[in-house]
C-alpha positions, 0 to 999 in steps of 0.5 A, spaced: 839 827 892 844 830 886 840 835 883 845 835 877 843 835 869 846 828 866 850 828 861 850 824 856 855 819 854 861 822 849 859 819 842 865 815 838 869 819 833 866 817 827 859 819 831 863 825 833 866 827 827 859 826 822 856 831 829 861 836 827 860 835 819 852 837 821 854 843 825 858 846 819 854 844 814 848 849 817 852 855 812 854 851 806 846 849 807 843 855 808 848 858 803 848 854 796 841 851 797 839 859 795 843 858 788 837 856 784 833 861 787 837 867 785 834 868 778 826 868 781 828 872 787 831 877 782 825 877 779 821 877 784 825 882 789 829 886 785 827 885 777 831 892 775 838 890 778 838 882 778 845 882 780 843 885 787 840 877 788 848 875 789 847 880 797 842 874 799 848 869 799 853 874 802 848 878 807 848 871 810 856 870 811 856 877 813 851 877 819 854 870 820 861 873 821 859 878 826 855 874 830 862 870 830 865 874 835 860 874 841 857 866 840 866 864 841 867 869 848 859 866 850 861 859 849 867 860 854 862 863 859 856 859 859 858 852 855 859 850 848 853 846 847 848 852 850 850 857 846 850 853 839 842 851 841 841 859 842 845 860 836 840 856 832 834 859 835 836 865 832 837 861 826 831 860 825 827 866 827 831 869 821 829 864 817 821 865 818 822 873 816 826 871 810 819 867 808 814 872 809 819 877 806 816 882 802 821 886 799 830 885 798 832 889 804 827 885 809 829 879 806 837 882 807 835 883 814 833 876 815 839 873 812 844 877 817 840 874 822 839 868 820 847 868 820 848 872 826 845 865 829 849 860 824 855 863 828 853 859 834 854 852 830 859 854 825 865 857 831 863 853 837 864 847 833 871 849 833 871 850 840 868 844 841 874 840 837 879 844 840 876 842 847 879 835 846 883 835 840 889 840 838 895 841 833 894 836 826 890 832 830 886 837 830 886 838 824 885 832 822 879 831 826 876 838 822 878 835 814 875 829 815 868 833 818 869 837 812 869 831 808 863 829 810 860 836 810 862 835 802 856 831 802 851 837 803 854 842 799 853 837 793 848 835 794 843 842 796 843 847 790 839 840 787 834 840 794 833 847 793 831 846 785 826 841 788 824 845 793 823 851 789 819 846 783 814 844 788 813 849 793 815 855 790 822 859 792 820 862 799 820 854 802 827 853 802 826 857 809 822 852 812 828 847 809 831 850 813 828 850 821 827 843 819 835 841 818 836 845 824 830 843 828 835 835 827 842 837 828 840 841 834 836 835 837 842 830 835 846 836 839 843 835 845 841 827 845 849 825 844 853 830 845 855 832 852 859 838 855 866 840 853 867 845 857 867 843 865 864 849 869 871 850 872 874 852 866 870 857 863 870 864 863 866 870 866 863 874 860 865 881 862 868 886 859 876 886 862 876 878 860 874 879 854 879 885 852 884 881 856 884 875 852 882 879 845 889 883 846 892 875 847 889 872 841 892 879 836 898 879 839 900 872 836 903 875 829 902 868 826 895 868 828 895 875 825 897 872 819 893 867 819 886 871 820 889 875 814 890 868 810 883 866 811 880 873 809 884 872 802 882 865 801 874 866 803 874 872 798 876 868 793 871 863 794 865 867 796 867 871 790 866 866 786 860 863 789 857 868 788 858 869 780 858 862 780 850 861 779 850 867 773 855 864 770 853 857 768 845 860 766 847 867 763 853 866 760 854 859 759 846 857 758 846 851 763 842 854 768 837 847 768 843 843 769 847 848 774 844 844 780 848 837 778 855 841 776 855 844 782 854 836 785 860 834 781 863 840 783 863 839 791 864 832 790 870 833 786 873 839 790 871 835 797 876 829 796 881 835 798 879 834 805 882 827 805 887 829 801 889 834 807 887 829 813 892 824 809 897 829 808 898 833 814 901 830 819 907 828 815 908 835 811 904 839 816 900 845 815 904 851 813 907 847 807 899 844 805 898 851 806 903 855 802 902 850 796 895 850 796 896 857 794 901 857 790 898 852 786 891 857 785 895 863 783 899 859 778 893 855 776 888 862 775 893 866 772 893 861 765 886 860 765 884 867 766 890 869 760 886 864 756 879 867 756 883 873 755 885 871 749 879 867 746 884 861 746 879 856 748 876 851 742 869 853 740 865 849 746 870 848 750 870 854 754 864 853 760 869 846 760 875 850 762 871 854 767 869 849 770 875 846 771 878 853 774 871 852 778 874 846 782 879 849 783 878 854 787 874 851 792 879 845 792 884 850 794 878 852 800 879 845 802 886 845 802 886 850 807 882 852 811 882 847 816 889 847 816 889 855 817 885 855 823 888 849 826 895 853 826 891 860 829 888 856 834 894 852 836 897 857 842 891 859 845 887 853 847 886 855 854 881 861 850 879 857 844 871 860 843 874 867 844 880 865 839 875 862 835 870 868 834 876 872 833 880 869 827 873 867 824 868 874 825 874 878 823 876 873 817 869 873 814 867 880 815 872 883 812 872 877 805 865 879 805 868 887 803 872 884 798 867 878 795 861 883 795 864 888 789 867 882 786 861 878 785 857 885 783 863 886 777 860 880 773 860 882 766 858 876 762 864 873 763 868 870 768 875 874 768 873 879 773 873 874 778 879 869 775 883 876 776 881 877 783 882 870 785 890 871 783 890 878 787 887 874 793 891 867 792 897 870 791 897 876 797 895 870 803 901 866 799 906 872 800 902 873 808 903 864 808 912 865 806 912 870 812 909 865 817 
């Protein structure tokens, strides 16, 4: 009698597509329902320097990043679903500190592990893709996940408000175990393995080494790690004024939760225009222009508020529309950029994934961190970092 675990049926695309969207969905989640909080965790956690609020968004994308170069090389060794399953069980250990944080640096600490295990859901959903899919198709299958994804992004910072209205600011983190505690039942009730024992690879350090040195020896993967690293900056920059911005310096605080809806909403009709777009232009051309356009669009707008050139009541109009902007650019690009990298590498796909993303969204954090700190009152620091960062991943993309 066969002692074999059976597999369950592979879901349709549409299913498979909207599994994928759920499994990126854990960080837009776990990152922007924590926007309407930041103004009571500041004055609960750090009252002298509210601005530190911001680090609780960007702790989470750093520890994220980290745990994105192990959970690829594990999910290549021991399978993709097990690894994302664990990855959620650290998810939400970190969630359950975070709750009964008593201090900023405990609740930081909880946020990096908390991310350490979105890891396993955010790079191994990639891998997972890449096993079946590759090329445009690939990228096509990941724009219209993101689509889908827009979804949850728009619709968070909302959930959070209501969360925190009825049950205080500390039960978003029970939000937390409960939409990971369903992505990660549907996981496993629907999708099967898409690693075959045979074709993984043992964790040990010569392997790992070994398909390391082949990942970073593709200079277009090189470019590619770089591109993103500028464009995730520019978006966890503004992600983390974002919220600052609307109630500090533009008094709409109370309405913050349905701008940010219609921002998301707005900016994710990006990844169907990509997915419609990209197997007929390709994904270096999307790419390229993606980025010329912001640093076009960036430049006007910030030499606008400089000037003061805006009509009275029109100013918090104008940004948000630069607002768009940006993560419309996010949308257009990502996709298409990991897509590129992984292309080459499929046969070490999770490794490859890990990489690109830990290296990536480590090093945006550096450069969104200072951003997000230098908030002023007014958007042009960010708007002046947008532009460096649009138009350096523009000149990395000329040379792909």
């Amino acid at each position: 009698m066969s002692t074999a675990i059976r597999q369950p049926q592979a879901p349709g695309q549409v299913e498979f597509i909207a599994l994928i969207a759920m499994l990126f969905a854990t960080i837009a989640f776990s990152i922007d329902s924590m926007l309407p909080a930041l103004p009571e965790i500041a004055a609960e956690l750090t009252p002298d320097f509210p601005n530190k609020a911001q680090l609780i968004l960007t702790s989470f994308v750093f520890g994220m990043g980290l745990g994105t170069l192990f959970a690829g090389p594990l999910s290549d060794s021991f399978g993709r679903k097990t690894v994302i399953v664990a990855g959620a069980v650290l998810y939400c250990i970190g969630a359950l500190i975070a709750y009964v944080a008593p201090s900023l640096e405990t609740m930081l600490a909880a946020r990096v592990i908390q991310g350490l295990g979105a890891a396993g859901p955010r790079v191994v959903a990639l891998a997972l893709v890449r096993d079946v899919h590759s090329g445009p198709k690939m990228a096509r299958i990941v724009s219209f996940a993101m689509m889908i994804f827009t979804l949850v992004p728009a619709a968070a910072p909302l959930m959070g408000s209501v969360i925190i209205a009825g049950f205080g600011w500390r039960s978003i983190f029970l939000a937390f175990l409960g939409f990971s505690a369903v992505s990660m039942l549907w996981l496993t009730l629907r999708q099967p393995e898409t690693l075959a024992p045979k074709d993984r690879r043992p964790f040990r350090a010569a392997p790992l080494w070994a398909a390391l040195v082949e990942v970073v020896s593709h200079a277009n993967i090189r470019r590619s790690i770089a591109a993103q690293t500028l464009g995730f900056a520019a978006l966890f920059g503004t992600l983390s004024s974002t919220q600052q911005l609307f109630d500090q310096t533009y008094g709409r605080g109370d309405s913050f939760p349905l701008y940010f809806a219609l921002i998301a909403l707005i900016a994710g009709s990006s990844s169907f225009l990509n997915a419609s777009l990209v197997m007929r232009l390709g994904m270096r051309r999307l790419i390229r222009t993606a980025f010329a356009a912001q640093t076009v669009l960036s430049a006007g707008f910030a030499l606008a508020f400089a000037l003061s050139i805006w009509p009275e009541g029109t100013a918090f109009y104008a940004y948000l529309i630069w607002t768009i902007g940006v993560f419309f650019m996010a949308g257009m690009t990502m996709g298409n950029l990991n897509a590129m990298a992984l292309e080459p590498v499929g046969h070490i796909a999770g490794m490859a994934a890990s990489v690109i993303g830990a290296l990536s969204t480590v090093l945006s954090v550096m450069f969104a961190v200072p951003v997000g700190l230098a908030y002023n009152g007014t958007p042009l620091p960010l708007m002046i970092s947008v532009i460096a960062f649009a138009a350096l991943a523009l000149w990395v993309m000329r040379r792909a």
